[in-house]
C-alpha positions, 0 to 999 in steps of 0.5 A: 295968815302966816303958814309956819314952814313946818306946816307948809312942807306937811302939806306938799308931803301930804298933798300927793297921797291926798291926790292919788286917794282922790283919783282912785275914788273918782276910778271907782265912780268910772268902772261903776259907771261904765258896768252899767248895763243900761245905757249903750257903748256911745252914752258911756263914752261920751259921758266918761269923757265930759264927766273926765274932762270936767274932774281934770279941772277939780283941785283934788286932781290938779293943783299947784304950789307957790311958796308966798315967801 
């Protein structure tokens, strides 16, 4: 499948907003998760960080771009 040039620069000048969108829900999952009063300080952080650790890896977070041309 041929991706026009047109279409190709659409994307990357779309790609970040769609990113930064992505990011800004998965905040709002954090603070969400962090107000929860029943579970102590160390369940928090310690969840936050594999729950951070495992998003980092997720397309919408990180993602890289090879014009195949």
């Amino acid at each position: 499948m041929d991706i026009s040039k047109k279409d190709w620069k659409l994307f990357r000048e779309r790609l970040s907003g769609w990113q930064e969108n992505y990011m800004e829900s998965l905040v709002k999952e954090y603070a969400n998760f962090l107000n929860d009063d029943k579970k102590s300080a160390s369940e928090k952080f310690w969840e936050l960080e594999k729950r951070i650790k495992e998003d980092k890896r997720h397309p919408g977070v990180v993602m890289e771009l090879k014009n195949q041309r």
